[in-house]
FIVEXVO-336875 format. One line per 5 residues: number of its first residue (from 1); their letters; for each residue x, y negated, z of C-alpha. Coordinates in steps of 0.001 Angstrom, whole numbers, plus 500000, padded with zeros to 6 digits. Example, Ala and Ser with C-alpha at 12.3 -4.5 7.8 and 13.67 -1.06 7.14 Angstrom:
BEGIN
1 = AS = 512300,504500,507800  513670,501060,507140
REM end
This chain:
BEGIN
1 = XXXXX = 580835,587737,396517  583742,585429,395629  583311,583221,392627  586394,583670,390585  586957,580521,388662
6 = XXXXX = 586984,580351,384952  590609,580269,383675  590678,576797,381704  590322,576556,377884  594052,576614,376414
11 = XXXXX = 594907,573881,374157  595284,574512,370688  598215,574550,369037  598446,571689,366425  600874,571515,363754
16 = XXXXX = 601581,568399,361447  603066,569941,358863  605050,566787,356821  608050,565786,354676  607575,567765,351648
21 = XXXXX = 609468,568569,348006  607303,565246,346032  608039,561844,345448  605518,560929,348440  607707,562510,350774
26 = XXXXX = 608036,559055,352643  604494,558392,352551  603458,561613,354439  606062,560483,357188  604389,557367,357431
31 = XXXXX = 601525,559463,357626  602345,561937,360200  603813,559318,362481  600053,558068,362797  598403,560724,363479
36 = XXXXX = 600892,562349,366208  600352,558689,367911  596357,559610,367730  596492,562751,368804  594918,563569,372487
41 = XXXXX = 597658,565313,374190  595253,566980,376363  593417,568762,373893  596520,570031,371918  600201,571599,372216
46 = XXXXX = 601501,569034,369397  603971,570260,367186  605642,568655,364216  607526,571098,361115  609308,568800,358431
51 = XXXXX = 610150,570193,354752  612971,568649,353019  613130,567409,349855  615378,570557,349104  612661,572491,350750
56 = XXXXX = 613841,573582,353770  612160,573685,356810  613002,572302,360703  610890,572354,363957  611317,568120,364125
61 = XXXXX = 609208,568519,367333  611798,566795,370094  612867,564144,367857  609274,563306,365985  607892,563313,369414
66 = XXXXX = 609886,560804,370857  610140,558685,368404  605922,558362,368237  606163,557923,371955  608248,554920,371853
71 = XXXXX = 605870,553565,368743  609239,551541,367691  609113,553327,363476  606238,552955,361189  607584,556588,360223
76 = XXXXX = 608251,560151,361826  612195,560604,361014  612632,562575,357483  613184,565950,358057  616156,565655,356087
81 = XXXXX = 617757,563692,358283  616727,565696,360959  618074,568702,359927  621353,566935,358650  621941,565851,362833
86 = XXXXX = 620255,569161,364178  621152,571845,362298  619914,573831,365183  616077,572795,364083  616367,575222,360828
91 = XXXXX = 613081,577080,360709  611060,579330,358120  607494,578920,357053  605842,581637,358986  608018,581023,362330
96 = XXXXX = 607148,577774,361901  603422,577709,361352  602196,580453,363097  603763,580876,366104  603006,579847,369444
101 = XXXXX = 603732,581082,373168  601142,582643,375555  600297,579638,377325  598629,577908,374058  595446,578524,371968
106 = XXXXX = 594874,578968,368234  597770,577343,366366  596159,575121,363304  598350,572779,360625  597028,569945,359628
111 = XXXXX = 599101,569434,355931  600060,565512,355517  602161,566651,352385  601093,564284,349957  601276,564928,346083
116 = XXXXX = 602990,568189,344587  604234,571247,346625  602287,570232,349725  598396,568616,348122  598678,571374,345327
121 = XXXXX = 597355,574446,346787  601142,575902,347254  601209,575230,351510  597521,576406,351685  598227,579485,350030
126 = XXXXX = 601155,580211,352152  598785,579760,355231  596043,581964,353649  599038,584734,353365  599969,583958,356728
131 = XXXXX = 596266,584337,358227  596997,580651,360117  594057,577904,359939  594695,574701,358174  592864,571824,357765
136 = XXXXX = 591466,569799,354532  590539,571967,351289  591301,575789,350349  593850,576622,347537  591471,576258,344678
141 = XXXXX = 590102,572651,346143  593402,571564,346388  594687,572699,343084  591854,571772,341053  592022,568057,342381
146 = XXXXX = 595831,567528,342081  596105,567938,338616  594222,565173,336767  593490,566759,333784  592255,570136,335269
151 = XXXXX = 590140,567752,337641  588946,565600,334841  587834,568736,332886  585805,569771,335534  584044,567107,336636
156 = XXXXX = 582913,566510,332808  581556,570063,332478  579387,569101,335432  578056,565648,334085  579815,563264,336047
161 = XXXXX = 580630,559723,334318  584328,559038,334030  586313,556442,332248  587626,557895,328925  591337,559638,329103
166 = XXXXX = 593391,561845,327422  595564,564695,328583  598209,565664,326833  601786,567868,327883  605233,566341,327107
171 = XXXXX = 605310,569079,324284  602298,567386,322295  603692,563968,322308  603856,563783,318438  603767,560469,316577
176 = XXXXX = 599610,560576,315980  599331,559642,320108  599705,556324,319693  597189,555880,316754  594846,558262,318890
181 = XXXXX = 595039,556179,322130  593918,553342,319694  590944,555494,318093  589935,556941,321180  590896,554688,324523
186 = XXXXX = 592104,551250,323189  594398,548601,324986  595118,548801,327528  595495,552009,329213  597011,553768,332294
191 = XXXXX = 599848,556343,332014  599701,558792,334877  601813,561946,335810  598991,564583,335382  600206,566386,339181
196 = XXXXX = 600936,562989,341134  599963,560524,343791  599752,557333,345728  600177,555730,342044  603524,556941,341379
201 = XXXXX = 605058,557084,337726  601576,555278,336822  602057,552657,334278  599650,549967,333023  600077,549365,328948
206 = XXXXX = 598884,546642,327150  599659,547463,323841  601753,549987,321744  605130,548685,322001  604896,549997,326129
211 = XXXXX = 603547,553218,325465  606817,555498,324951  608340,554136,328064  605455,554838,330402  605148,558351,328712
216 = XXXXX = 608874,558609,330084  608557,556975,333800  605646,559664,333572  607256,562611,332706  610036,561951,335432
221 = XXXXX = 607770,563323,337884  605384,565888,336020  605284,567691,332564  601953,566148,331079  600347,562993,331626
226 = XXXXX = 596424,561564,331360  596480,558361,329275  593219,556783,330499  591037,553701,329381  591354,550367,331800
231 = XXXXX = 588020,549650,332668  587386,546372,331968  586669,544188,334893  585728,547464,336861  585639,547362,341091
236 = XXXXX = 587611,549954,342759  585940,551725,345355  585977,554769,348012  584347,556968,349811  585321,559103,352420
241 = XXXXX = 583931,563142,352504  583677,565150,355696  582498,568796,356742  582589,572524,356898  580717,574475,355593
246 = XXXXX = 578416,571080,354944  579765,567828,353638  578707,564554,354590  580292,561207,353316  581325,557705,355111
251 = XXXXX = 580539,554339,354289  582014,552952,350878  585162,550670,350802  586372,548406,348474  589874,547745,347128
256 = XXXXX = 590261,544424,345863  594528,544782,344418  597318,541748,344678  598583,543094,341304  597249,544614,338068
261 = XXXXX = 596085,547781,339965  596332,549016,342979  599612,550389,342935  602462,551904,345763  603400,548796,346687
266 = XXXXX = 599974,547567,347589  599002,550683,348860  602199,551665,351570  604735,548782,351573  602881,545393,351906
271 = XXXXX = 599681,545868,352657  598499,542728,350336  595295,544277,348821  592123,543262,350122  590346,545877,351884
276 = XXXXX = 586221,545731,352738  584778,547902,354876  582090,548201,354212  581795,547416,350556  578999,544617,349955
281 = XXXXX = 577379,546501,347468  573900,546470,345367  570981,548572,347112  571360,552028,345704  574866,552260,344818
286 = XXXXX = 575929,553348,347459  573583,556556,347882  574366,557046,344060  578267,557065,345287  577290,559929,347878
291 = XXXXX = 575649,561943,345630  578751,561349,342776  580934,561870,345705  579607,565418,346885  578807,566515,343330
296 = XXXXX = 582447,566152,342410  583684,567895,345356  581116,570710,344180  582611,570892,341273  586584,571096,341975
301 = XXXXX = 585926,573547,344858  586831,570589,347861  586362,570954,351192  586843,569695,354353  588173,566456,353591
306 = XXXXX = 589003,564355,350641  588667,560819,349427  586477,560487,346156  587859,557287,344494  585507,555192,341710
311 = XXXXX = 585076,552399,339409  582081,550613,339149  581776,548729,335612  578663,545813,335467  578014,547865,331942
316 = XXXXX = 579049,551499,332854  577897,551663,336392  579694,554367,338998  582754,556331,337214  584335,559143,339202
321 = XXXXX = 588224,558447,339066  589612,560981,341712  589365,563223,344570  592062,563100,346821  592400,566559,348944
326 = XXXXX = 595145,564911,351844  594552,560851,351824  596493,558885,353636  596175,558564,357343  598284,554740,357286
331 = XXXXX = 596729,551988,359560  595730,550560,356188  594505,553759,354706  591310,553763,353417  590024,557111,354142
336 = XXXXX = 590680,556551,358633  588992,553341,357918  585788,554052,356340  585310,556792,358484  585846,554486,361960
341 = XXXXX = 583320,551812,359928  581004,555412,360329  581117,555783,363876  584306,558631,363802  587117,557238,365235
346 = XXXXX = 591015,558092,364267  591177,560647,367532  587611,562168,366546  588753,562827,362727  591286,564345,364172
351 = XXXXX = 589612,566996,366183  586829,567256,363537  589410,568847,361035  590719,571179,363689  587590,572126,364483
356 = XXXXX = 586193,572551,361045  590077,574778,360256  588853,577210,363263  585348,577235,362188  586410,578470,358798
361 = XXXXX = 589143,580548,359471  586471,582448,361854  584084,582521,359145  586827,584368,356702  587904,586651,359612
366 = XXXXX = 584933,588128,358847  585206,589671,355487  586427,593226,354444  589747,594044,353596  588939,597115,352459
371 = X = 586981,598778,350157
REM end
């Protein structure tokens, strides 16, 4: 009898789906240029598909490739650019994302389409249509967590503590807001684009003369805003989250800002905030951040991946401030960090969010279509 050896296991098609139609269209090149350096080229057929900011589409693949290999930008080339010098690259969603020759596996995005029309629940709902895995959170995840007030509303119908806020649309800005940020929040206060992130349009006011002008930087980029208390004193901390159909959460990390918060410049640009990994903390908190952390995933429908992003007040204790669905994968991201400081290196987060996109994708293959 003649053994017939086992044809080998075809590597999966990844796609790093990047660019975008946001204001953080930079930061998920930054982003993607990161993670194509990390990713093992034996395990996957890497791909990279690049949306404009006019929202067009281009198969970036030659030109994102090489530049990673030479490691000479701290970004993959804009897709607008790209398709500006290579018209030829012009591509449409499904063509894009779902298809892939005989010679590779499975094809699975990984979104790194920070903020709206990419975090939102739009690309994952395109994929869902499209039957192709994705990693990071489902449409309702996604959707729930990008929009602060939504988020906000949720996580205080489940009982989680949160710093005090107001939401209100660009239509309801009538002259009682100022007196009611007074009643209710009091100086000072953070202006934030309801559907926004990496701490764009966010502004910090210290009294009521600055209050109309954040409401405007704010409403550049979305149509209502959350007007939130400033914690006095408060430490910023994260925590990573991790799983399918489970969750499990990293180590806690502490932010410790250059400015008066921990804004885009700190965050992307010069790196000047003081990052601890892990945070020294007080025996306790962090469990009671796990538990937070997991609880408000459970309640905004996350999965997958996110970053759930705190205060911690000497009088309030823990306050949930956000999830983040897509965090940034920048050497001085938080969420790659905390989850090395765990034992999961760049490489192995990698292939744990393919691997969790197949798992689940499997798992929803499974249910009828018909009645």
């Amino acid at each position: 009898m003649v053994d017939i050896p086992a044809e080998p296991p075809r590597p999966v098609r990844l796609i790093l789906l990047y660019g975008g139609r946001s204001a953080e269209h930079d930061v998920s090149c930054i982003s993607a240029r990161h993670v194509a350096a990390a990713v093992d080229r034996a395990r996957y057929d890497l791909r990279t598909v690049g949306i404009t900011t006019r929202g067009e589409w281009a198969d970036t693949t030659p030109v994102a490739l090489e530049a990673a290999r030479r490691g000479e930008e701290r970004a993959l080339p804009s897709p607008d650019r790209v398709l500006r010098d290579h018209p030829e690259t012009a591509s449409d969603p499904v063509t894009a994302t779902s298809s892939a020759p005989p010679t590779a596996g499975a094809a699975v995005v990984l979104p790194l389409l920070h903020g709206p029309m990419g975090e939102d629940g739009t690309v994952q709902g395109l994929l869902e249509l499209t039957g192709v895995p994705y990693c990071g959170p489902g449409v309702a995840g996604s959707a729930t967590a990008m929009d602060k007030g939504l988020a906000k509303a949720l996580l205080a119908s489940a009982g989680l503590p949160q710093a005090r806020y107001l939401y209100r649309p660009e239509t309801c800005f009538d002259s009682g807001l100022t007196a009611s940020v007074e009643r209710e929040l009091g100086w000072p206060v953070f202006v934030k684009p309801a559907n926004m992130g990496s701490s764009i349009g966010i502004t910090r006011v210290k009294d009521p003369g600055g209050l109309r002008a954040a409401l405007e930087t704010a409403t550049r980029y979305d149509a209502a805003v959350v007007i939130e208390e400033a914690v006095p004193e408060a430490r910023e901390l994260e925590m990573g989250v991790l799983g399918w159909p489970g969750l499990r959460t990293s180590v806690p990390g502490e932010i410790k800002p250059s400015r008066d918060f921990y804004d885009f410049e700190d965050k992307y640009l010069e790196g000047t905030a003081g990052l601890e990994i892990p945070a020294r903390l007080a025996p306790g908190v962090a469990e009671e951040m796990s538990r937070l952390a997991l609880a408000a995933c459970e309640a905004l429908r996350v999965d997958s991946m996110a970053r759930v992003d705190f205060f911690l007040s000497a009088e309030r204790g823990l306050l949930v401030n956000e999830v983040n669905t897509i965090p940034g994968f920048t050497p001085i991201s938080m969420f790659p960090r905390m989850w090395a400081a765990s034992g999961v290196s760049y490489t192995q987060l990698i292939d744990t969010l393919v691997e969790q996109a197949l798992a689940r994708a499997a798992r929803r293959a499974r249910f009828e279509t018909r009645r």
